[in-house]
C-alpha positions in Angstrom: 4.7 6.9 -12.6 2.4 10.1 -12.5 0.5 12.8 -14.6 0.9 16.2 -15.1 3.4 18.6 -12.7 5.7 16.1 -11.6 7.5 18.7 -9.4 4.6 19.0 -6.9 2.5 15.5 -6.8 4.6 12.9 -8.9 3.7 9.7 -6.3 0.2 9.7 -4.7 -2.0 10.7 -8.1 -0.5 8.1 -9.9 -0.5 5.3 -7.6 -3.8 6.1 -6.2 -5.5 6.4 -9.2 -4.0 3.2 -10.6 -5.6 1.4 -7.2 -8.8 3.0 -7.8 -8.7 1.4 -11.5 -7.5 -1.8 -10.5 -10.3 -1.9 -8.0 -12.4 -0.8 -10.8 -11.3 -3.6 -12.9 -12.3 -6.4 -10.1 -15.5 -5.2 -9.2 -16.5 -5.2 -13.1 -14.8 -8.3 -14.2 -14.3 -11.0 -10.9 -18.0 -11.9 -10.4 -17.2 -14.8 -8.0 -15.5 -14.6 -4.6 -15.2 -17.8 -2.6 -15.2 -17.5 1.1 -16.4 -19.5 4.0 -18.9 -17.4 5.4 -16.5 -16.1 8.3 -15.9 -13.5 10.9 -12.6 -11.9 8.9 -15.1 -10.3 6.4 -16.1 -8.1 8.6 -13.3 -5.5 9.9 -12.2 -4.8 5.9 -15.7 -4.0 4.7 -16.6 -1.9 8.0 -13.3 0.1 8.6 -13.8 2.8 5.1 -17.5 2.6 5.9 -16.6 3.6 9.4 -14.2 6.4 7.8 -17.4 7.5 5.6 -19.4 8.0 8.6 -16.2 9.6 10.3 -15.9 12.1 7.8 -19.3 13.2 7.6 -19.8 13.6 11.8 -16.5 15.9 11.3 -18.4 17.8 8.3 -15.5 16.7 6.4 -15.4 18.5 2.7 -16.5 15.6 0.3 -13.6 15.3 -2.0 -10.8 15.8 0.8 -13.0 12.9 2.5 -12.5 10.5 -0.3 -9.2 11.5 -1.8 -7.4 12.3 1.6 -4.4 14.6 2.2 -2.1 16.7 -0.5 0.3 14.0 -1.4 -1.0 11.2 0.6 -4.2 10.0 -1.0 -5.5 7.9 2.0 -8.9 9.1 1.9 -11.9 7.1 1.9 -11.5 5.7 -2.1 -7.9 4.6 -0.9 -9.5 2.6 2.2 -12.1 0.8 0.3 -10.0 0.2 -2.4 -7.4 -1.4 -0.1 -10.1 -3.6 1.0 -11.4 -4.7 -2.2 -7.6 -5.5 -2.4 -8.0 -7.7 0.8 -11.3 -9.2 0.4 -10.0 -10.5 -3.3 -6.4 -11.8 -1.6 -9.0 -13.7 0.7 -10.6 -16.0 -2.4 -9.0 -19.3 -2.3 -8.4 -19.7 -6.4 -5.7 -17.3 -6.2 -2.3 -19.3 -7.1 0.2 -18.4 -4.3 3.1 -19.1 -6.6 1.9 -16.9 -9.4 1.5 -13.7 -6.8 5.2 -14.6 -5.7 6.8 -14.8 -9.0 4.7 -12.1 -10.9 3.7 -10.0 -8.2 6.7 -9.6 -5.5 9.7 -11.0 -7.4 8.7 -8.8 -10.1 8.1 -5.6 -8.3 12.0 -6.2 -6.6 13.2 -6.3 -9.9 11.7 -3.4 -11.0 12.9 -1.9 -8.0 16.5 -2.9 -8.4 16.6 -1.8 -11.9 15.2 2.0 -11.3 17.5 1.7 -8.1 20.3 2.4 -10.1 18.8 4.5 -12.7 18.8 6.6 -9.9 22.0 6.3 -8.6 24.2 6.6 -12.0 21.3 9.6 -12.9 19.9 8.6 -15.6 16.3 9.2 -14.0 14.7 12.0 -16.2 11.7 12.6 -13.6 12.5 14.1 -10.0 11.1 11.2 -8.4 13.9 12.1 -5.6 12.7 15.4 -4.9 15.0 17.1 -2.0 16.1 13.5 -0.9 19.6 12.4 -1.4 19.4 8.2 -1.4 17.6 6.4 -3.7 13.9 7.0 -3.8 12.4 5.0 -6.3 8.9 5.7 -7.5 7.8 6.1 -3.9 8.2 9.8 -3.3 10.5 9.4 0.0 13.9 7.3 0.9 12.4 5.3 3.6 9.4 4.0 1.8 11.9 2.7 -0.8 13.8 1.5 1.8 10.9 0.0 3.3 10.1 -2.2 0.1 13.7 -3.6 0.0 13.1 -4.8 3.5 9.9 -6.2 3.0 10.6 -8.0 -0.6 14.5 -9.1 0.2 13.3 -11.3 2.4 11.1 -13.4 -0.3 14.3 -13.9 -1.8 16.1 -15.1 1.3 13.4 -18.0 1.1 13.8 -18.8 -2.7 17.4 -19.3 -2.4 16.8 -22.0 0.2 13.9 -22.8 -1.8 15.7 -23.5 -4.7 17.2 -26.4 -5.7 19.3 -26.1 -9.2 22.9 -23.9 -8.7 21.8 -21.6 -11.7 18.3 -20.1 -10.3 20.4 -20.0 -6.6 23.0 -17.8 -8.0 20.5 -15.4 -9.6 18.5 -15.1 -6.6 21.9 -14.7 -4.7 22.9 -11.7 -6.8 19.5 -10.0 -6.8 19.2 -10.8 -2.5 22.7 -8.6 -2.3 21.9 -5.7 -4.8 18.5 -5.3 -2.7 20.4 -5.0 0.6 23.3 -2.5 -1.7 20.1 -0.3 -3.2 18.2 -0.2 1.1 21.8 1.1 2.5 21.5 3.9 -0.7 18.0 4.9 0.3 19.7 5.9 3.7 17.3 4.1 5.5 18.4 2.1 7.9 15.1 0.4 8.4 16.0 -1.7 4.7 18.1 -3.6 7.1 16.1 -3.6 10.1 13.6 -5.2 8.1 15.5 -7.5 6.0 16.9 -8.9 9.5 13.8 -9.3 11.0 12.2 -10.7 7.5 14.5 -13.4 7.0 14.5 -14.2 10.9 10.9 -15.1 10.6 11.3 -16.8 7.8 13.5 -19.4 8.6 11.1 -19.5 12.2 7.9 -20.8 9.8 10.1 -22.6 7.3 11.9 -24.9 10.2 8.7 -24.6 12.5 7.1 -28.5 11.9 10.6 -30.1 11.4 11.8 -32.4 14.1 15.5 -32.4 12.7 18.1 -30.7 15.1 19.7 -28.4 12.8 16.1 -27.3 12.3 15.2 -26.6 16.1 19.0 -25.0 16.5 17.7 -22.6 13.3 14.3 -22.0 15.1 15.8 -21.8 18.2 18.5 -19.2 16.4 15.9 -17.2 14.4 13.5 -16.9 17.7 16.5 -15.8 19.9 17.4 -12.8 17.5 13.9 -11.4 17.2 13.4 -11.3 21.1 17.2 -10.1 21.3 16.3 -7.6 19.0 13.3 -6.6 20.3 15.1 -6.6 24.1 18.0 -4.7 22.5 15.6 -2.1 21.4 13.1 -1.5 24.2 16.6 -0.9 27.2 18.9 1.4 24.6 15.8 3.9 24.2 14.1 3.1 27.8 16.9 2.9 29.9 20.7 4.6 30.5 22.0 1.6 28.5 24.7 2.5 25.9 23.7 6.2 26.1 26.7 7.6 23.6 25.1 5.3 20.8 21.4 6.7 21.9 22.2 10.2 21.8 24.0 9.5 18.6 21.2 7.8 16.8 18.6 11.1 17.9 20.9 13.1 16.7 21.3 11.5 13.1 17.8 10.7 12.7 14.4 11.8 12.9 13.4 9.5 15.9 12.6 13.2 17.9 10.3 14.3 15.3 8.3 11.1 15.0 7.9 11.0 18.9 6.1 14.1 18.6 4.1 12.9 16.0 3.5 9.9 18.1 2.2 12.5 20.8 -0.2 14.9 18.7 -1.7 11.6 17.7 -2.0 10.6 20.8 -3.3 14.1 21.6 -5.6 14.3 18.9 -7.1 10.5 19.7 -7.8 11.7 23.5 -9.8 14.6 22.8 -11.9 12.8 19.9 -12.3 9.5 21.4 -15.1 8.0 19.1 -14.8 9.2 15.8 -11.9 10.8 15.5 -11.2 13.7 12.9 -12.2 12.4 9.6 -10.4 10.3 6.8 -6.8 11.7 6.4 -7.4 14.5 8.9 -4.3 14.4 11.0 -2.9 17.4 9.5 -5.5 19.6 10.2 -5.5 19.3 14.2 -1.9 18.9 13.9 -1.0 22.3 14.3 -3.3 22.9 17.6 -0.7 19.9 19.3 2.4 21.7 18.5 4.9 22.5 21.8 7.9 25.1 21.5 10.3 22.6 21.0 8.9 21.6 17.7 8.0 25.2 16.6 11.8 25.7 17.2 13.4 22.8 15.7 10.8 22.0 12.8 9.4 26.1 11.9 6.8 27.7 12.0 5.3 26.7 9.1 5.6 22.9 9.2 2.9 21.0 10.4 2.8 17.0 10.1 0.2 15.3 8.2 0.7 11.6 9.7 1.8 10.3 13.0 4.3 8.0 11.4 2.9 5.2 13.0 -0.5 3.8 11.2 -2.0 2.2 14.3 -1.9 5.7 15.9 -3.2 7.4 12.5 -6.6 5.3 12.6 -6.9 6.2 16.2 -6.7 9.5 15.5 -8.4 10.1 12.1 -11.0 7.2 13.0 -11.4 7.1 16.8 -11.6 4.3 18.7 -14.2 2.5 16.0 -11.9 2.3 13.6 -8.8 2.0 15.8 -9.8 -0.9 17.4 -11.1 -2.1 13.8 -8.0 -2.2 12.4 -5.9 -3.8 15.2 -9.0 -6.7 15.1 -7.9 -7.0 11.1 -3.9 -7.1 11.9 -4.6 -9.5 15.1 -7.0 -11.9 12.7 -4.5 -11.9 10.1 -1.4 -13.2 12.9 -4.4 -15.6 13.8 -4.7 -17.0 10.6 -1.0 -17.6 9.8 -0.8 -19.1 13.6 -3.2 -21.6 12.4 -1.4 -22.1 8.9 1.7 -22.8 10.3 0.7 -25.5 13.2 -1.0 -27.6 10.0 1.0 -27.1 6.6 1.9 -29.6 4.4 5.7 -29.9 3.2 4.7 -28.3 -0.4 3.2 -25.1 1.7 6.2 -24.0 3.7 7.8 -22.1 1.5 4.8 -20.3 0.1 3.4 -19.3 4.0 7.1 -18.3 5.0 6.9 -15.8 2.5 3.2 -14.7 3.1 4.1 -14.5 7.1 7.4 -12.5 6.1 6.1 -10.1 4.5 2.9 -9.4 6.4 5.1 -9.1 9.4 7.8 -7.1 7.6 4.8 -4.4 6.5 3.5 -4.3 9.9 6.4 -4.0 11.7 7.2 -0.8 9.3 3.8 0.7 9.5 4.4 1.0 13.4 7.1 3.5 12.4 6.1 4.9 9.2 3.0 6.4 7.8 1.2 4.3 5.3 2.1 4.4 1.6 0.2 3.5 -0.9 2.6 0.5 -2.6 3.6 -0.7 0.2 -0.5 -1.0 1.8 -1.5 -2.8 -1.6 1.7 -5.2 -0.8 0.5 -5.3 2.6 -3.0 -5.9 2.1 -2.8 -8.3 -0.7 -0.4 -10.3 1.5 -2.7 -10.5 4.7 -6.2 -11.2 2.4 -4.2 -14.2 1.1 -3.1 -15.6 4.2 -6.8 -15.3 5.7 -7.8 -16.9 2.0 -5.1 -19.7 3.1 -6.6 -20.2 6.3 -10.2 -20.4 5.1 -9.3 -22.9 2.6 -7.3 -25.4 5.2 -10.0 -25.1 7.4 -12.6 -26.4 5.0 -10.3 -29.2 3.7 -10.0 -30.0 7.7 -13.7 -29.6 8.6 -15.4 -30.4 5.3 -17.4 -27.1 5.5 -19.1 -26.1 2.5 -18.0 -23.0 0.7 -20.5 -20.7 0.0 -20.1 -18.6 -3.4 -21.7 -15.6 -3.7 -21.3 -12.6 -6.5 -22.6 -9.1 -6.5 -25.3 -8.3 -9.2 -23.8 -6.5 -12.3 -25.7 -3.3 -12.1 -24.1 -3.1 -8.3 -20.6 -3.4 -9.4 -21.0 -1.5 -12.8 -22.5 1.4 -10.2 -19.5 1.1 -7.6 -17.6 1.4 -10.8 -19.1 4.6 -12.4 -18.5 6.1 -8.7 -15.0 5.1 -8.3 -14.3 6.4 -12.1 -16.1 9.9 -11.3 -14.8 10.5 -8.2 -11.2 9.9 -9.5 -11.7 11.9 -12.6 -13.0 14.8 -11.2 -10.3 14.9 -8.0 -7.6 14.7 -10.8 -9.2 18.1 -12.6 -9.3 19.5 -9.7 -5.3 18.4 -8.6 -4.7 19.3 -12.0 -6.0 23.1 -11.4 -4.1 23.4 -8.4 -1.0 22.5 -10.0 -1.4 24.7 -13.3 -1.8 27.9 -10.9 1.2 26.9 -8.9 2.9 26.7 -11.6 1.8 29.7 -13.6 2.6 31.4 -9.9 5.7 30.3 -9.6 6.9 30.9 -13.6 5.4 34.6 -12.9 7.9 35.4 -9.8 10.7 33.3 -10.9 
């Protein structure tokens, strides 16, 4: 899924264009949005704002503002786009089932199928790049097996879901070829995350029922996560198991993201506020470098994220839009808290696999930077379970819902912007890629 020179840029254009249109698309043609008028509006409409403002205190160039980072795309048109993406998950006429079944069951599928495209090579576009496990569309092996992770587990809950032996076995066979295609993608946070997915499943599935095999399953499921967690925290904290430790920094890149984790850190403390602009990592990054990193990484490679998105919006946003973001995580949690102390027997399934998968993208952003399939997952997932919440407190409370739409000529003109903007960023990509590749035809 791209234009143009796949070699160089075949992930971000695509995808972030394609968000950009589907944005497009709701602000033209959904004229309604039903919310309570509520506090959760505010963090997604404020944090690209806050970028906006970001960007232009750092005298940010315009277009690298709002298109972000060579092959990354989280510039300011990403953000708000992300957040029409949330504020739409929040309307309470979105069917639940129909996002499940058409939206993340579908995109698994689709997974699994160009999963082994990929591995019998059959793929005609280098979607893998340098990368030796399966990458999917996604431009890198642990993004792919990031979205096994994340999506396995809705298929964990459909099998228990289920009750007729044919759907079972189908949703059987498609739960053990996604955890097959995450151990390709030599990733070992596909299983990580599949673990922890399913663990938090069966805690909101079991969490209202009074049965004992139920509170032995809870009781299970809780002990596994906090096990985990435990397990974690003493093997890279302590002197615990130190053979396995030094083994897994060997084979991995857990030293390189711990510097990352520092220059962001670094970056954060000496622009406290504001930070450095929308997708601006990169260009402090280089100023944060030690010895060791020159050494073991070269001279010339400088990171662009902190592989951790909490630490990213810190640094690229300050404290504003740090604290911004954690408020919209936090107020998601909040809201599936609520869902899950007060729903109904025909809801369980449905919030299991909303809470699932909203904890299975957060706990990989706090190790990964963000990517944009895996944020629209992400985002879709936590608008909907804020939606959720909105609508079970009005059935509660009786509170009237107020409806409210933006005039035509204001989303016709959000519109014309998003189009231009992405029109004339492509030309310009484009450009770039026809020299590089006149350049490199010339001296090859």
């Amino acid at each position: 899924m791209s234009v143009g020179w796949f070699t160089y840029d075949p992930v971000s254009i695509f995808s972030s264009s394609l968000l950009l249109v589907i944005s497009v698309l709701i602000l033209l043609f959904e004229k309604k949005f039903y919310f309570n008028q509520s506090i959760f509006l505010v963090t997604p409409i404020l944090i690209p704002i806050a970028y906006f403002i970001s960007s232009i205190a750092n005298s940010q160039n315009f277009f690298s503002a709002v298109s972000g980072g060579y092959q990354r795309n989280f510039g300011i048109a990403t953000m708000f786009a992300l957040s029409i993406l949330f504020l739409f998950g929040m309307s309470t006429e979105i069917n639940l089932r129909q996002f499940v079944n058409y939206g993340l069951l579908s995109v698994l599928v689709l997974a699994n199928i160009y999963g082994y495209i990929q591995i019998i090579g059959l793929d005609p576009l280098p979607w893998t790049g340098i990368h030796n496990g399966v990458t999917l569309t996604v431009g890198n092996p642990n993004f792919a097996g990031a979205l096994y992770g994340m999506l396995s587990c809705v298929v964990f809950i459909k099998i228990l879901q289920n009750k007729k032996n044919n759907f079972k076995l189908l949703h059987v066979g498609l739960l053990i070829s996604s955890i097959y295609l995450g151990f390709r993608t030599n990733a070992i946070q596909s299983q990580l995350l599949t673990f922890l997915g399913c663990l938090i499943a069966v805690n909101i599935l079991y969490r209202n029922d009074t049965s004992k095999i139920s509170k032995k399953l809870r009781l299970l499921s809780t002990s596994g996560i906090l096990a985990s967690i435990t397990f974690i925290v003493l093997l890279f904290t302590t002197n615990l198991l130190p053979n396995l430790r030094t083994q897994i920094f060997n084979q991995s890149s857990i030293p390189q993201r711990l510097d990352y984790w520092r220059t962001g850190f670094e970056i954060f403390k000496d622009n406290p506020i504001i930070g450095v602009g929308a997708d601006g990592y990169q260009r402090y990054a280089a100023l944060y470098r030690n010895a060791n990193q020159v050494v073991r990484d070269g001279y010339m490679v400088i990171p662009d994220r902190s592989h951790n998105v909490l630490i990213d919006h810190f640094a690229n946003g300050g404290l504003v839009i740090g604290v911004m973001w954690t408020l919209l995580v936090l107020s998601v949690f909040y809201a599936l808290t609520k869902i899950i102390s007060n729903f109904t027997h025909n809801q369980n399934y449905d919030v299991a696999i909303l809470g699932a998968v909203w904890s299975t993208y957060i706990a990989q952003s706090l190790i990964s930077p963000d990517q944009i399939l895996l944020s629209i997952i992400g985002y879709s997932t936590g608008g909907l379970i804020i939606g959720l919440y909105l609508k079970q407190r009005k059935h509660s409370t009786n509170a009237e819902v107020k409806n409210f739409s933006l005039p035509f000529f204001v989303r016709a003109l959000f519109s014309f912007v998003f189009i231009f903007v992405t029109v004339f960023i492509s030309c310009i990509y484009l450009n770039q890629y026809m020299i590089l590749f006149f350049y490199i035809q010339l001296y090859h």
